[in-house]
C-alpha positions in Angstrom: 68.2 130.8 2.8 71.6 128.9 3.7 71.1 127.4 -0.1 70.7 130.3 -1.6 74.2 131.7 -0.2 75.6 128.8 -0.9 74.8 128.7 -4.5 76.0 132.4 -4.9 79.0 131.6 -3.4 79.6 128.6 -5.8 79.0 130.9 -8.6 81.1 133.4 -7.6 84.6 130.6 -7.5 83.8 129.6 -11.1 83.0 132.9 -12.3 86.0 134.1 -11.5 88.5 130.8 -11.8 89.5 131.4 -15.4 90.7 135.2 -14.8 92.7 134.9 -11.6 96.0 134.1 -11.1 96.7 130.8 -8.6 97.6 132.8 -6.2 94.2 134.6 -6.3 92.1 131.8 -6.7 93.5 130.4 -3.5 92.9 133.6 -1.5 89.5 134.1 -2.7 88.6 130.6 -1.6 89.7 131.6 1.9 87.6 134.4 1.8 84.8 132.9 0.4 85.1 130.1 3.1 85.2 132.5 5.9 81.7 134.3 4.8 80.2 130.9 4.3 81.7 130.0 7.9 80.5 133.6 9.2 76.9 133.4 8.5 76.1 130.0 8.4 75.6 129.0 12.4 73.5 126.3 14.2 71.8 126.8 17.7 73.0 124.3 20.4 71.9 124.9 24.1 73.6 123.8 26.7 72.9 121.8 30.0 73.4 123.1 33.4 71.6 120.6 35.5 69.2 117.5 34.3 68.2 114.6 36.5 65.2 113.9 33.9 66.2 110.6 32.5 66.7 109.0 36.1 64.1 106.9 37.5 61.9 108.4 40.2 62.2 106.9 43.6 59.0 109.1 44.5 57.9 112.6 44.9 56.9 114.6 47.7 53.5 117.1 48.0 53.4 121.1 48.3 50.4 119.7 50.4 52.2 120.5 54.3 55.0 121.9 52.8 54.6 124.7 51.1 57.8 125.0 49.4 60.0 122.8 47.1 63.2 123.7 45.5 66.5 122.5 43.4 70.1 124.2 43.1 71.8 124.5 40.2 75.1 126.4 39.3 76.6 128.4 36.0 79.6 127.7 34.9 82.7 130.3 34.5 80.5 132.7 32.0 77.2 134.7 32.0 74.9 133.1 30.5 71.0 133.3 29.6 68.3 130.5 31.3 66.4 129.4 28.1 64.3 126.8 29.7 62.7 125.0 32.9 62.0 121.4 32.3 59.7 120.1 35.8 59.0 116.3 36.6 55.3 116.8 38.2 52.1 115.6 39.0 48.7 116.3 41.5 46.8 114.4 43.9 44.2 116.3 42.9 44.1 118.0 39.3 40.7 119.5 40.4 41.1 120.8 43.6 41.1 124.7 42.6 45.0 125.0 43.8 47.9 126.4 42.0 51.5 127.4 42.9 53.5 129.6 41.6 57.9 128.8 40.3 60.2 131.2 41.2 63.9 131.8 40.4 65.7 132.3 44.0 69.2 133.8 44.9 71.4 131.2 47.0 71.8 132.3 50.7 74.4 129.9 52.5 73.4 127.0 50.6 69.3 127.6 50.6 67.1 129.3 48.6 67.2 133.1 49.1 65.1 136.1 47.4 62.9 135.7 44.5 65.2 137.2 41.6 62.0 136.2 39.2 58.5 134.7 38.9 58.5 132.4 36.0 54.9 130.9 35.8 51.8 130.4 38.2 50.6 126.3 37.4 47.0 125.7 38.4 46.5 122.4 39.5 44.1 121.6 36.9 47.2 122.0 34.4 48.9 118.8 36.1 47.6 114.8 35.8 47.9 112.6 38.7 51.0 110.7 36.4 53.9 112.5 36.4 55.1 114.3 33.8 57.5 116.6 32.7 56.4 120.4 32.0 58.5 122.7 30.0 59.3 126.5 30.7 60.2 128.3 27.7 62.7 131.5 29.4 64.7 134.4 28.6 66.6 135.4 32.3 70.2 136.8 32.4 72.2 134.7 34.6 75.7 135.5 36.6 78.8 133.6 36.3 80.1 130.8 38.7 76.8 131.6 41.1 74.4 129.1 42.4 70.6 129.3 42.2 67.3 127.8 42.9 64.2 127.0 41.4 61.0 127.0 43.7 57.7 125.8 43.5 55.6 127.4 46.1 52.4 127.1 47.3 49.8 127.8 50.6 46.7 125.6 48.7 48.5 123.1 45.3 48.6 119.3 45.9 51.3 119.2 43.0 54.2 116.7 43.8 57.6 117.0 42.6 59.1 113.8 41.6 62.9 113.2 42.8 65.6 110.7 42.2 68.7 109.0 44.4 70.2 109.1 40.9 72.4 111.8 40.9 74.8 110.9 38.1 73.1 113.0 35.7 75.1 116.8 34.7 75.2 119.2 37.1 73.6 117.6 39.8 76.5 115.8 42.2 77.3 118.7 44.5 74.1 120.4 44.5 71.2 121.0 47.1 67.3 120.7 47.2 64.8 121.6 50.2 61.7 121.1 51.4 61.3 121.8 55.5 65.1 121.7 55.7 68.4 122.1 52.8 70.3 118.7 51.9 72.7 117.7 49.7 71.6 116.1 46.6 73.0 112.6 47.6 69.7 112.3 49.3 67.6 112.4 46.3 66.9 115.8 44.3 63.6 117.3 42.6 63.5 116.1 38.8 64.6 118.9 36.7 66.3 120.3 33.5 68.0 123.0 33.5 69.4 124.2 29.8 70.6 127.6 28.4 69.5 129.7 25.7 71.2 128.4 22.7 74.7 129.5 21.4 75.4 130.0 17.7 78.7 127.4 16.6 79.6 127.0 13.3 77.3 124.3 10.8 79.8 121.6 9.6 78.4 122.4 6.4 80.2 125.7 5.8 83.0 124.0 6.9 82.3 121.6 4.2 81.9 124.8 1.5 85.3 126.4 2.9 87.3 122.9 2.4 85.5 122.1 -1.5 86.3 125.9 -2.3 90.0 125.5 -1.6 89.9 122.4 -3.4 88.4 123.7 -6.4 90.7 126.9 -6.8 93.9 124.8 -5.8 93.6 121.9 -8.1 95.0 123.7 -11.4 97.9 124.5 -9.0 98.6 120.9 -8.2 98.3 120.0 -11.5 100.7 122.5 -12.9 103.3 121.8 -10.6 102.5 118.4 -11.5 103.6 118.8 -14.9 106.3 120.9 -13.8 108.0 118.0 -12.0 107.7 115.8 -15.0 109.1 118.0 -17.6 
């Protein structure tokens, strides 16, 4: 599609070149550019928290615990949770157990109410390797507010990998829990944490705005060109 609009806007500068004044040419260049750079937009999400690429220092069960969870905060806008990227694995894949991942409020620091349910895993979905498990999301989030996501269970032997690695974005300053809440410099849950993605401007409309202005303004440099050397 993005082809076809650029070809008719192509046609459209050299259709009209040879009736316009300079002036003209120039100006419908800029406008031409702008509806290139208007509708021509590329998707790029962004990344609120992601420990993923850190190697695991080990993982610990929903067997005894019941309940795992991470932290994460939004920056200073609203913004949309696109996706829920887990590190996991089971002790045992056939053991009939499943657990359920939750979006939580933040209470003091630890996880509060359930604010949504975004899947129930059965174990049998899980290998004992780890392995990272994607959540494909469409949730409304609040500005400059911290949440969690929880992995809860009364019957899953699912672990949850985590990592003394906390370099990764969004992660230094955060919390995770298990029977008690600590701060992430003692080794978070594995998790990625990304947006839906925004619409920015292609560098190749860019590229059609700046060789349309070139185009229309090139009989104008040449003319005054010639002007300076008669």
């Amino acid at each position: 599609m993005k082809r076809h609009v650029y070809a008719a806007l192509r046609g459209a500068i050299f259709y009209t070149q040879g009736s316009l004044s300079l002036k003209a040419r120039l100006a419908q260049a800029i406008v031409l550019g702008a509806l290139a750079f208007s509708i021509t937009l590329a998707a790029h999400a962004s990344t609120l928290y992601n420990n993923l690429t850190a190697t695991s220092s080990g993982s610990n069960s929903l067997a005894g615990l019941d309940h795992l969870a991470d932290s994460f905060s939004t920056g200073s806008s609203p913004i949309v949770l696109g996706s829920v990227t887990l590190d996991l694995s089971a002790d045992n894949p056939s053991d009939g157990g499943s657990f359920t991942v939750t979006l939580d409020s933040d209470h003091a620091t630890s996880p509060g109410s359930v604010l949504a349910s975004l899947a129930v895993f059965g174990d049998s979905a899980l290998t004992t390797s780890l392995a990272d498990y994607t959540l494909s999301l469409d949730v409304p989030l609040s500005a400059n507010t911290r949440y969690w996501i929880q992995l809860a269970s009364a019957n899953s032997s699912a672990d949850w990998s985590y990592s003394y690695n906390i370099s990764g974005p969004g992660v230094a300053g955060q919390y995770f829990a298990n029977l008690g809440v600590f701060p992430n410099s003692q080794g978070p849950y594995q998790m990625d944490v990304e947006t839906v993605p925004a619409a920015t401007p292609e560098p190749s409309s860019l590229l059609l705005l700046g060789s349309g202005l070139m185009m229309l303004a090139d009989p104008l440099r040449r003319r005054l060109c010639a002007g300076l050397r008669g």
